[in-house]
C-alpha positions in Angstrom: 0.0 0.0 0.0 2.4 2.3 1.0 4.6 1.2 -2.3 1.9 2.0 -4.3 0.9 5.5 -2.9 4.9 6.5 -3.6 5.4 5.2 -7.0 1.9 6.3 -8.2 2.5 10.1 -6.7 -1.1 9.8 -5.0 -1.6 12.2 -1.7 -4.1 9.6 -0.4 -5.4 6.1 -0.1 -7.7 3.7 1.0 -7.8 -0.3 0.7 -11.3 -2.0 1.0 -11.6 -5.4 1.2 -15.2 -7.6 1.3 -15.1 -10.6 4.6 -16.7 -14.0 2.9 -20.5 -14.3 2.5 -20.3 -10.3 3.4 -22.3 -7.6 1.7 -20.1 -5.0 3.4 -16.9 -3.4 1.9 -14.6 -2.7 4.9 -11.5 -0.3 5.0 -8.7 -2.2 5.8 -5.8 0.4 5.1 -5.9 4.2 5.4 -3.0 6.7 4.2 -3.0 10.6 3.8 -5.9 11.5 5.1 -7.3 11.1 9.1 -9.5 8.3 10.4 -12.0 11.5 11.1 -12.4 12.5 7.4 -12.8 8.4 6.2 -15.0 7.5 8.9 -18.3 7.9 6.9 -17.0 5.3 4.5 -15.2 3.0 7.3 -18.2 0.5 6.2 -19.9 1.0 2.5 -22.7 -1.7 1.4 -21.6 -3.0 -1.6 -24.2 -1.6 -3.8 -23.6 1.9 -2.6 -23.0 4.2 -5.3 -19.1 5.0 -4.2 -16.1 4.5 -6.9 -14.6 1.0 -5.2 -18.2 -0.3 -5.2 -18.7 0.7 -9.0 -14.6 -0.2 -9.9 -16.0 -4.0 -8.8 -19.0 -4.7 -9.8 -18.4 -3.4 -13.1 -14.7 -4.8 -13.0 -12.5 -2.5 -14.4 -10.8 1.0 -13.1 -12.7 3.9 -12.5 -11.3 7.8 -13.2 -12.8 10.8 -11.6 -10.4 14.0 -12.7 -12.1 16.9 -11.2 -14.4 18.2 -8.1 -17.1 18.5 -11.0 -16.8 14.8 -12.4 -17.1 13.5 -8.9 -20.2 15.4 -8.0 -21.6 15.0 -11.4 -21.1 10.7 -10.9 -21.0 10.6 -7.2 -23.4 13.2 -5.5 -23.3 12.0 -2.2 -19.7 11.6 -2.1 -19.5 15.0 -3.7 -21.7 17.1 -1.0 -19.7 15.4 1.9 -15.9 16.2 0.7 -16.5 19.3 -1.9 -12.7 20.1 -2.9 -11.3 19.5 -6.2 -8.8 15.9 -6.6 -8.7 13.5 -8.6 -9.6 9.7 -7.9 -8.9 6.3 -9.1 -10.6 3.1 -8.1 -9.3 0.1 -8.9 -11.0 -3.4 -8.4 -9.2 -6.6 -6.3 -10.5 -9.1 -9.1 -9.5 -12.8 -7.9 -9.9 -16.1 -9.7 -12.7 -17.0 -7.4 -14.0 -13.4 -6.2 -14.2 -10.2 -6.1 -12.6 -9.1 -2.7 -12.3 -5.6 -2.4 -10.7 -3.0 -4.3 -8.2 0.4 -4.0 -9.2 4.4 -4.6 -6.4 6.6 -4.9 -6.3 10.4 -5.0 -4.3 13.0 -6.5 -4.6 17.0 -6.3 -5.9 17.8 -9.4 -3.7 18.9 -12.3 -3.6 18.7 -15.8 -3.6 15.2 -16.7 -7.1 13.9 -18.1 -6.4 10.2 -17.1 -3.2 8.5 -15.2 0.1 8.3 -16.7 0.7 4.8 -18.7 3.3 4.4 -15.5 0.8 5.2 -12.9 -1.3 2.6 -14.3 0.8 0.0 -14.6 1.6 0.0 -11.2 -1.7 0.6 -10.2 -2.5 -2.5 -12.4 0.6 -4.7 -10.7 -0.6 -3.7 -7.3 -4.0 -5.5 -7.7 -1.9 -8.1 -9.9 -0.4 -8.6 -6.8 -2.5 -8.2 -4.0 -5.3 -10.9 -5.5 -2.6 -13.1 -5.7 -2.2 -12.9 -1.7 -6.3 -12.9 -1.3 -6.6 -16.3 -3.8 -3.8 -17.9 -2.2 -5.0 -17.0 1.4 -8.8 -18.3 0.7 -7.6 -21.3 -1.0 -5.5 -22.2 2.1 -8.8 -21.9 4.4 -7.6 -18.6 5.9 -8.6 -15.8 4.0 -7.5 -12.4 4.8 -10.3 -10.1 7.2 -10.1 -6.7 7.2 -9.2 -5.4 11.2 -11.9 -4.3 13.1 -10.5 -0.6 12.7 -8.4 0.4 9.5 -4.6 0.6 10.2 -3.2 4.2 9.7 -0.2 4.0 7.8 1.8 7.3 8.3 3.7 8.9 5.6 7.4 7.9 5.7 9.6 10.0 8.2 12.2 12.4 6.5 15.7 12.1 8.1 16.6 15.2 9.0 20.6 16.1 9.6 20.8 17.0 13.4 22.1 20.5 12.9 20.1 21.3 9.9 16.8 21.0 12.4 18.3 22.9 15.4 19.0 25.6 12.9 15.4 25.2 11.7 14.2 25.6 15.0 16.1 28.5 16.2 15.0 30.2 12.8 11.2 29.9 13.6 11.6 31.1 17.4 13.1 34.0 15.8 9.6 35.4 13.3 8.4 37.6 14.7 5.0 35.8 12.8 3.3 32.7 14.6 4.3 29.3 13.1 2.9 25.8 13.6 3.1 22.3 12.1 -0.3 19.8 12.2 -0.1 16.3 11.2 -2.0 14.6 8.7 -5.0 14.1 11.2 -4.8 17.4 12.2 -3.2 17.4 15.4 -0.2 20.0 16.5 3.2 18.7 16.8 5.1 22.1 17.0 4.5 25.8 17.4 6.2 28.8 17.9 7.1 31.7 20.6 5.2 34.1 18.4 2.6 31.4 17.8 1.6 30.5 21.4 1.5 34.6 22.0 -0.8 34.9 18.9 -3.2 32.0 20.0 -2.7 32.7 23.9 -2.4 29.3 25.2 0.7 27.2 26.1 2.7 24.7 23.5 2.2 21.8 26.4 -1.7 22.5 26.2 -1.9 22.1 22.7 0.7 19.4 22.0 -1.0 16.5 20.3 -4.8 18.0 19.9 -6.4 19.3 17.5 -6.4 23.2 17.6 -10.1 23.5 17.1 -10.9 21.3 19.5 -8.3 23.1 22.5 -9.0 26.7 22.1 -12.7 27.3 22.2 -12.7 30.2 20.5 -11.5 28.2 16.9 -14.3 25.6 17.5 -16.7 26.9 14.3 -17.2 25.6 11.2 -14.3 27.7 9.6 -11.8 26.3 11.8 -12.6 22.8 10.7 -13.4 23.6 7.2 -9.7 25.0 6.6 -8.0 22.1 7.4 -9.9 19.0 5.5 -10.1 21.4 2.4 -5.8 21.7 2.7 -5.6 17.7 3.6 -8.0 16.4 0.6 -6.8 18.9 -2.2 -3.2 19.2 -1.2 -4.1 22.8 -1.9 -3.2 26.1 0.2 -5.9 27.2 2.3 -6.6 30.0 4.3 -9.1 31.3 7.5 -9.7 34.2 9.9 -10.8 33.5 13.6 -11.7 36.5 16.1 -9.5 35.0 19.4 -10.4 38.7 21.0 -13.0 41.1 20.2 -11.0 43.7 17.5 -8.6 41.0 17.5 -8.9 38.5 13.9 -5.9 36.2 13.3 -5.1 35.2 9.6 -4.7 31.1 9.4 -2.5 30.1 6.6 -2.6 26.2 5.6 0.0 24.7 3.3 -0.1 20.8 3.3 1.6 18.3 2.0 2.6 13.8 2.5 3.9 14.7 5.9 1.6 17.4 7.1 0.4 20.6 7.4 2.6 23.9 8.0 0.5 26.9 9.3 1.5 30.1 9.1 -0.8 32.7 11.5 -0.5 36.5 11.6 -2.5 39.2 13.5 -5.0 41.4 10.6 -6.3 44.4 11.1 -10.3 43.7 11.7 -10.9 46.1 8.3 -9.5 43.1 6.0 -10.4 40.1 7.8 -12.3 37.5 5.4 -16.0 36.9 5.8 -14.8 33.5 6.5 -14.0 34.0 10.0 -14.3 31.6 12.9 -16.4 33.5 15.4 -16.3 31.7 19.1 -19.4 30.2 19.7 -20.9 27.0 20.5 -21.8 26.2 16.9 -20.8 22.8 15.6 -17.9 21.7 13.8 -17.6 21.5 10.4 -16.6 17.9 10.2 -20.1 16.6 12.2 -21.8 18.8 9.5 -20.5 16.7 6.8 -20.9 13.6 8.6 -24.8 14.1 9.4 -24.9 15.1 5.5 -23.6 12.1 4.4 -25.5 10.0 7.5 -28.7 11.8 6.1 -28.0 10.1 2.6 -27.3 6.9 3.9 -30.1 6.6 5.1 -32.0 8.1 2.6 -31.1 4.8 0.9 -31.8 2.5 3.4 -35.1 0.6 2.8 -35.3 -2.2 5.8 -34.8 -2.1 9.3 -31.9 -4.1 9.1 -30.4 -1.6 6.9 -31.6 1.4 8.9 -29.2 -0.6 11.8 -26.6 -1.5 9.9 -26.2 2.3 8.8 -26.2 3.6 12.5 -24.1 0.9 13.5 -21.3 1.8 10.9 -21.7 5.7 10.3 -22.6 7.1 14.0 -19.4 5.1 16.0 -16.8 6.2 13.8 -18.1 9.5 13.0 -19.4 11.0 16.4 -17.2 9.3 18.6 -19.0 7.1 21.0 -17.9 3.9 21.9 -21.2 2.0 22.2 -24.5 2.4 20.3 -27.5 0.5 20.7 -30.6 0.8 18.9 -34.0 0.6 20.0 -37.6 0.3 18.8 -40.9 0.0 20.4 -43.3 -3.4 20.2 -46.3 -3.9 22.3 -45.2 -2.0 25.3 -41.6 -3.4 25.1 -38.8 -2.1 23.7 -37.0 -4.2 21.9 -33.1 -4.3 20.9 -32.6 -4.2 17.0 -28.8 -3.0 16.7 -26.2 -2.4 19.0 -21.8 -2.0 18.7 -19.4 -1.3 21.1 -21.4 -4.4 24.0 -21.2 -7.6 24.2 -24.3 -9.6 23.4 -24.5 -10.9 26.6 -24.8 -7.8 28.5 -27.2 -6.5 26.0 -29.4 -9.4 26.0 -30.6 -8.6 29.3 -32.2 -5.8 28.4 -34.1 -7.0 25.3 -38.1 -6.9 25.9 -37.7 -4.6 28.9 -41.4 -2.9 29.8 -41.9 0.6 29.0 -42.5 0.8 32.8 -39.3 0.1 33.7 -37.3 2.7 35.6 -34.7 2.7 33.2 -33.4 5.2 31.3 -34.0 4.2 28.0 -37.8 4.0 29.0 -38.2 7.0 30.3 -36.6 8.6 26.9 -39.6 6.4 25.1 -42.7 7.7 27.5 -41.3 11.2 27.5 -40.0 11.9 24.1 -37.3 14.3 26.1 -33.4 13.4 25.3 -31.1 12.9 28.6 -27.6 13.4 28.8 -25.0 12.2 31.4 -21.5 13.5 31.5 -20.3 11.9 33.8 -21.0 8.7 35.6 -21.6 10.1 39.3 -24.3 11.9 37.1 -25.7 8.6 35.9 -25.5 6.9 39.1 -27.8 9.4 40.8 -30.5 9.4 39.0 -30.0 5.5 38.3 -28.1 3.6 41.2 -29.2 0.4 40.3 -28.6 0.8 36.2 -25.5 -1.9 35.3 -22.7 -0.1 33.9 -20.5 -1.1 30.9 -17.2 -1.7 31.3 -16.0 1.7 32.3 -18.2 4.0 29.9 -18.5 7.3 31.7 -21.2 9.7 29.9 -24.4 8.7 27.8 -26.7 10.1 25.8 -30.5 8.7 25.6 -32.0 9.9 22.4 -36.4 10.0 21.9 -36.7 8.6 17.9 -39.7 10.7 17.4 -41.2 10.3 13.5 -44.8 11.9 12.8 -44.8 12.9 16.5 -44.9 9.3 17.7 -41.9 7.9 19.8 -40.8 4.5 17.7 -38.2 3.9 19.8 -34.3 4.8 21.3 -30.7 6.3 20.5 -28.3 5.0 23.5 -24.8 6.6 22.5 -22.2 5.8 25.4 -18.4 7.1 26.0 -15.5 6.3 27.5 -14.2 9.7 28.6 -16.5 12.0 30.4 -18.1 13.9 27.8 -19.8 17.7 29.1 -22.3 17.7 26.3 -22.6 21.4 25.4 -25.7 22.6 23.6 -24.3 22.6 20.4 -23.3 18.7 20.6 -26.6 18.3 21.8 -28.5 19.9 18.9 -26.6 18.0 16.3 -27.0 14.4 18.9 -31.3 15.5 18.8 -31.0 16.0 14.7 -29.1 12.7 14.8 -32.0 10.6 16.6 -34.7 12.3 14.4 -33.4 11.3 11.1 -33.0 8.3 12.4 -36.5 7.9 13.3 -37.6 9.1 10.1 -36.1 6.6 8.2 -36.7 3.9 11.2 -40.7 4.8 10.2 -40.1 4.3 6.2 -38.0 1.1 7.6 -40.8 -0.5 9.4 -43.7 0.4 6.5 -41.3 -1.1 4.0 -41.0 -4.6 6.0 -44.4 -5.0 6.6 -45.3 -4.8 3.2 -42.0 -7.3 2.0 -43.5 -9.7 4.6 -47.0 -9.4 2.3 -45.2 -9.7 -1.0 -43.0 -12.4 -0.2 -46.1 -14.4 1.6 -47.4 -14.1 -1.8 -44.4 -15.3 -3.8 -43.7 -18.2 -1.9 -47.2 -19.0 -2.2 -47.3 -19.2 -6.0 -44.2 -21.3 -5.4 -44.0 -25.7 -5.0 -44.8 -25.6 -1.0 -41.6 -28.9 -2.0 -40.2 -30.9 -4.4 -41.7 -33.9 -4.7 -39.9 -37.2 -4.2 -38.9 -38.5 -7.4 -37.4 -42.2 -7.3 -33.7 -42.4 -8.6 -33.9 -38.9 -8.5 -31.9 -36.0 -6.6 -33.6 -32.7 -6.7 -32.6 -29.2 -4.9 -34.3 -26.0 -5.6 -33.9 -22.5 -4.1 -35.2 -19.1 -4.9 -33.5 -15.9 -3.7 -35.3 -12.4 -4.2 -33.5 -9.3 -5.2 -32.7 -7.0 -2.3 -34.1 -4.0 -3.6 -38.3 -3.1 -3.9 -40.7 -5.1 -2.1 -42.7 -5.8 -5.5 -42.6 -9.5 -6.1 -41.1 -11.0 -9.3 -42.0 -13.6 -12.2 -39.0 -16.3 -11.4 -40.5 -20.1 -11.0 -39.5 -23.5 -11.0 -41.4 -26.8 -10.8 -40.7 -30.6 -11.2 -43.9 -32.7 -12.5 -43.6 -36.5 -11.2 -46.8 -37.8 -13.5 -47.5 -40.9 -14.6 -46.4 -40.2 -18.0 -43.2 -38.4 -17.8 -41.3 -36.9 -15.2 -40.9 -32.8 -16.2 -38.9 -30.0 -14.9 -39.5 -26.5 -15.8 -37.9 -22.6 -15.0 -38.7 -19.8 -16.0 -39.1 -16.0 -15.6 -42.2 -13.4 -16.4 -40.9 -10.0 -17.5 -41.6 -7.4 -14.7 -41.0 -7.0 -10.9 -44.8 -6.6 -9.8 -48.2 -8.0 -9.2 -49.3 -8.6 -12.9 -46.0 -10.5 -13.2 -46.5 -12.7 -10.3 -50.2 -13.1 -11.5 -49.1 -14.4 -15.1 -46.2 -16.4 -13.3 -49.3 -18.4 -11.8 -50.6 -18.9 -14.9 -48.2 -20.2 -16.8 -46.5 -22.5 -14.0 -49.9 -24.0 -13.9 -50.1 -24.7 -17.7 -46.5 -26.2 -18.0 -47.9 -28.0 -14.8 -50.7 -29.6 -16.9 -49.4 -30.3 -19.8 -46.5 -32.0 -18.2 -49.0 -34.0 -16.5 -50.3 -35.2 -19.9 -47.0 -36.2 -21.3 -46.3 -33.3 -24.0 -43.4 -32.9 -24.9 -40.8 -29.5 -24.0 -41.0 -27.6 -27.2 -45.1 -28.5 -27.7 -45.2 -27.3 -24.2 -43.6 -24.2 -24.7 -45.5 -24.1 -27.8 -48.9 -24.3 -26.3 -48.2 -21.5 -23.4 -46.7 -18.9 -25.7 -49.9 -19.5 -27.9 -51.7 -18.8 -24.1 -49.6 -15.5 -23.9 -50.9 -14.2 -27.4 -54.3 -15.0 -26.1 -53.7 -13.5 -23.0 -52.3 -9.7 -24.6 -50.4 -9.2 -21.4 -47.6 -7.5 -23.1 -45.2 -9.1 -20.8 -42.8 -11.2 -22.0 -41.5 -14.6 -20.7 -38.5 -16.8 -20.8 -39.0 -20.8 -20.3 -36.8 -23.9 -20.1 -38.7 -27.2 -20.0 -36.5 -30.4 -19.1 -38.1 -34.1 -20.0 -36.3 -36.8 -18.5 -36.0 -40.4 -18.9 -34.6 -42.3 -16.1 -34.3 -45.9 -17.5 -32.5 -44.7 -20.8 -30.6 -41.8 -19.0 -31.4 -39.2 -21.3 -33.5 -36.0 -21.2 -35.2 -33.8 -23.9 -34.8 -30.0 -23.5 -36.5 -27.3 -25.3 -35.9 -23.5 -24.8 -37.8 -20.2 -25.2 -35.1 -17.4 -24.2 -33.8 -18.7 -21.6 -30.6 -18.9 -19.9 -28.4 -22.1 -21.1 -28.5 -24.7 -18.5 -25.2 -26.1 -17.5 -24.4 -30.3 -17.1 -21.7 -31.2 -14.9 -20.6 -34.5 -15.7 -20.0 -37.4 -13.4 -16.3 -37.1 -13.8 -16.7 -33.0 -12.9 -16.5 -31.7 -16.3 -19.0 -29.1 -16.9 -20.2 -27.4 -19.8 -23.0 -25.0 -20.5 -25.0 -26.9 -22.7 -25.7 -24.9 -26.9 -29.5 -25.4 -27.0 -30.9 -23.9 -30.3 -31.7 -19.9 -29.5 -35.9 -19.9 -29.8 -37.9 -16.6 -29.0 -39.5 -15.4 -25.8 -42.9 -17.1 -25.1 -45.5 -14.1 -25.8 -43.7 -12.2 -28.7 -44.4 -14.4 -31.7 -48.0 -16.6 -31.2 -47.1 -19.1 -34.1 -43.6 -19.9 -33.0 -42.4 -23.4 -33.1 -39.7 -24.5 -30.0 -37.2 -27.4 -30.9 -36.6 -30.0 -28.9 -33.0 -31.1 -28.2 -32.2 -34.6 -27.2 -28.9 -35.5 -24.0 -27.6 -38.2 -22.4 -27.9 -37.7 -18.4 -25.9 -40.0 -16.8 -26.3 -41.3 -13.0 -24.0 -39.0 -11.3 -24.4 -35.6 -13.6 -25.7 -32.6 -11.9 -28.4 -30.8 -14.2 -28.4 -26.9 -13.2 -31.3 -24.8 -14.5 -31.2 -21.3 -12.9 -32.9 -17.7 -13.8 -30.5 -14.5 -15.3 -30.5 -13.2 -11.8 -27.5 -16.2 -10.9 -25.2 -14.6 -13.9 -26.7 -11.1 -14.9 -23.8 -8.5 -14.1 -24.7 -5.2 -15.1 -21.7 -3.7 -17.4 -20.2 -7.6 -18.0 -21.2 -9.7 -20.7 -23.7 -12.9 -19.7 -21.3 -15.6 -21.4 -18.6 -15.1 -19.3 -20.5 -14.9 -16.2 -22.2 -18.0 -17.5 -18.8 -20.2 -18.6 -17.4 -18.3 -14.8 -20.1 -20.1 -12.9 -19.5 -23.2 -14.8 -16.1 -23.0 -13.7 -17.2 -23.0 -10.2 -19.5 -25.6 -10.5 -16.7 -27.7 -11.9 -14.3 -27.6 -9.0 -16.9 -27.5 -6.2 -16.9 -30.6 -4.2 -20.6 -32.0 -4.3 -21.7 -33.8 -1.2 -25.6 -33.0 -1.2 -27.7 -31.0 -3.5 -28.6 -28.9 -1.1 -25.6 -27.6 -0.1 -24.4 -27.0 -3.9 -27.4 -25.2 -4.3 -26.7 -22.8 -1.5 -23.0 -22.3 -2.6 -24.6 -21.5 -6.3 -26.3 -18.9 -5.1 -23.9 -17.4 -2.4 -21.4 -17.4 -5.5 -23.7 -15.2 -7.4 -23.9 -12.9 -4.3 -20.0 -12.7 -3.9 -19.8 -12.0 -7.5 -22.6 -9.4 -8.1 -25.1 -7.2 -6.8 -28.2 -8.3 -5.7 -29.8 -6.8 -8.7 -32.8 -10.0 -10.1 -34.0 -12.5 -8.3 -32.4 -15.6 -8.9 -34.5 -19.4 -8.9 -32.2 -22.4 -9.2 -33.4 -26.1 -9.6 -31.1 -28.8 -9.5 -31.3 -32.5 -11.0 -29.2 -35.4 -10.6 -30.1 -38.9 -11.7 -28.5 -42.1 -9.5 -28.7 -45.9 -10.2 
């Protein structure tokens, strides 16, 4: 990481990688810019518009060049870090996953993409770093992002001995202030002049951040000076009134190492409009982070995703260390979230009565927000309350949406913590967006619950059991919209002929499901009577015509024959199945291309004729197990054939489960995906 940040000239990185089975992209590594400025993208879902998230799914590097391009592609990102860089995000793309990717900025100059040499470091980096991730997984230990990114300082200068005492004595002579901040913004040096200028000693300030020692820098201006300098590598520049008739000129000029500050007394006549008048106002870095906390959740559509997004936006980017969540159920509140406890002190106060004397009831009943900052202040007005660890302030916060109480914010802190009105103010806008988006949370799950009550009942309740036959089948919805799709599968045991069909309506709604119903029923009867696949399909997309539903419809119908080990397939559309051979070969099988059912009404379907062995594993699935958007379906296809071909089978079941959690590691949860495996045995 570091190697790569040096030889590409980039001010800034950050390294993402994606835990197994997660939908989460974590920061791993972060370099030239401070933990407080990354924190609202220490977790990103992976189908978050952000450049890494794109750079992945779509496989290939993404180039931002200017402030405008990134808020033009990337609004969000754009609102919460407004200065002008450049970016590149580059994608970790391993032999058997996707498992993370890199973005790397530059201060913007003149170039309109990276150098050749830029990239092809850039390009041996990843080269090299999925070689580590493949290797790792395929030993059983892949590599997990730490539970906090590591910080990985810019490289130390080696300064000659005399050359920095004679630096030093040549800034204790300026008559103008002088200081030096680090990277995350803390002072590490300052002046004579300077400590006169800002009126406070170099001990007090050593290792803080100015704007958060001196009160009278603590404004938006303060704040705003610094991450603009750190982000663009640019000079930057800010007033600040320490005394009435008293403005001080902040000068800013960054670069790897840090930031040198240059700070002169102004007459009160030319000081900028941009000044830093004490007050209690808050900082500009919680501004940004309740921006881009507001858009998160904005985007959040289920109560696990409204917890989720507290869970990974509020700890590292207000400071607490423990949250938990709470929301109201028959009289009860009950725990849906929490970080920063263990799950067994937390357990104890899942369910608790709205009549308890607790704290977090009496936030609910009330709708008032308490703050403690201190722990003797907790104790007193709750002696018996556990305690956690050694947390020593808290903050209960009402979620009030509509002017109803839905539930509670608990944020505790290690450090006594005095809570002035300003934190408080941005802590009570915190809990109400929360609740707002809590409210559209709760709606949207009640009415998933209704839709997918509905799918699954237009779905086989089972398989049935088919003698000399193994069958598995699963269906996954898409984790966006609570409209219900058209995917189906079935397997007909009948008298006549044993029959398995897939298929998927155009459409992501009621009509869809509706015409889903109807034409799983008629490949369900005439199965039953023995047709064959392409009179089948011939006969429903005839239906279709009749119907005039202008929806569309893709269809695979399987025929087998268990005593001759063959099976008869015929297509409308669909996706190729693939046949994994009892020696582990596997191939997607070429069926003739026919139309969709419902486009042409006298369309004939032909009927292709395979040997299926005892032993070979039939796999019919939907579009939603291959579809990438921005990657073309054949090699998605011949990739999952590839997986299928050196995955150990040991029950259907559990293939079909690592089917579809390999097209969740490799894409976007985008279509709903319905799989139905077959596999003959003697």
């Amino acid at each position: 990481m570091a190697a790569v940040i040096r030889q590409t000239g980039a001010s800034a990185g950050l390294l993402y990688l994606r835990p197994p089975g997660d939908r989460l992209l974590w920061l791993a590594l972060l370099s030239g810019v401070s933990r407080q400025i990354a924190a609202p993208w220490v977790r990103a879902e992976l189908d978050a518009s952000t450049p890494v998230a794109d750079s992945m799914l779509q496989r290939r590097l993404v180039w931002l060049d200017s402030q405008e391009e990134v808020a033009r592609r990337y609004p969000q990102l754009g609102l919460v870090v407004p200065y002008d860089f450049a970016l590149a995000a580059a994608p970790f793309v391993g032999g058997i996953a996707v498992w993370g990717g890199l973005a790397l900025l530059w201060p913007v100059g003149n170039a309109a993409m990276p150098s050749s040499h830029q990239r092809e470091v850039l390009s041996e980096y990843c080269r090299q770093t999925v070689l580590l991730l493949d290797q790792a997984a395929a030993q059983g230990h892949p590599l997990l992002p730490p539970a906090e990114p590591r910080y990985l300082p810019a490289a130390s200068k080696n300064a000659d001995p005399g050359q920095a005492t004679a630096a030093l004595d040549f800034t204790e002579r300026l008559p103008q202030g002088c200081c030096a901040l680090d990277l995350e913004g803390r002072l590490t040096f300052i002046n004579r002049a300077g400590v006169e200028l800002v009126g406070a000693d170099a001990a007090s300030l050593a290792g803080r951040r100015p704007w958060e020692a001196l009160p009278w820098l603590s404004s938006p201006a303060s704040e705003e000076g610094y991450r603009a300098a750190v982000i663009s590598r640019r000079p930057a520049s800010f007033t600040a009134m320490r005394l009435p008739g008293r403005p001080l000129l902040f000068e800013l000029y960054p670069d790897d190492s840090g930031i040198s500050v240059h700070i002169t007394a102004v007459p009160q006549r030319t000081a900028t409009t941009q000044a830093a008048v004490p007050d209690e106002s808050v900082g500009a870095m919680g501004l940004y982070h309740l921006t881009h906390l507001a858009a998160a959740l904005s985007k959040a559509t289920t109560v696990h995703d409204v917890s989720d997004v507290v869970a990974h936006q509020i700890v590292p980017a207000f400071g607490p260390q423990g949250l938990v969540l709470l929301t109201t159920v028959e009289g009860r509140l009950h725990i849906i979230g929490h970080c920063g406890y263990s799950s067994e002190f937390i357990d104890r106060f899942d369910g608790m009565s709205l009549t308890s004397h607790a704290p977090t009831a009496h936030v609910q009943t009330t709708g008032d927000p308490v703050f403690f900052p201190t722990f003797a202040d907790f104790q007193r007005t709750y002696p018996e309350a556990p305690r956690y660890g050694a947390r020593n302030a808290w903050a209960f916060l009402p979620l009030t949406a509509s002017s109803r109480t839905i539930g509670s914010l608990v944020l505790s802190y290690d450090q006594p913590r005095p809570f002035r009105p300003a934190e408080r103010a941005l802590l009570t806008s915190l809990a109400a967006l929360i609740a707002q988006a809590l409210d559209r949370a709760r709606l949207y799950d009640a009415q998933h619950t209704i839709a997918h009550t509905l799918q699954t009942g237009l779905l086989p309740l089972a398989l049935p059991h088919i003698p000399g036959l193994d069958a598995a089948a699963r269906y996954q919805s898409a984790s966006h919209g609570v409209d219900i799709g058209g995917d189906f599968y079935d397997l007909i045991h009948a008298p006549t002929a044993i029959t398995a069909a897939i298929g998927d309506v155009q459409g992501h709604n009621t009509v869809a499901a509706a015409l889903m119903g109807q034409v799983r029923t008629a490949v369900h009867a005439h199965a039953a009577a023995g047709t064959s696949p392409g009179v089948i399909l011939a006969r429903i997309n005839r239906l279709l015509a009749d119907l005039d539903t202008n929806l569309f419809t893709s269809c695979l119908v399987v025929q087998l024959d268990l005593a001759s080990h063959r099976a008869r397939l015929a297509t409308a559309g669909h996706p190729s199945p693939l046949l994994r051979h009892p020696d582990g070969r596997t191939e997607v099988l070429s069926l003739t291309p026919q139309l969709l059912l419902g486009i042409d009404p006298d369309a004939d379907y032909h009927t292709t004729d395979i040997p299926l062995p005892p032993g070979a594993v039939l796999v019919l699935y939907t579009d939603g197990l291959v579809e990438v958007p921005g990657t073309d379906i054949e090699d998605t296809t011949n990739a999952l054939a590839r997986y299928l071909a050196r995955t150990q089978i040991q029950n259907l079941d559990q293939l079909a489960q690592s089917l579809v959690h390999h097209a969740q590691h490799s894409a976007r949860d985008h279509d709903d995906i319905a799989l139905l495996l077959i596999r003959p045995h003697p």
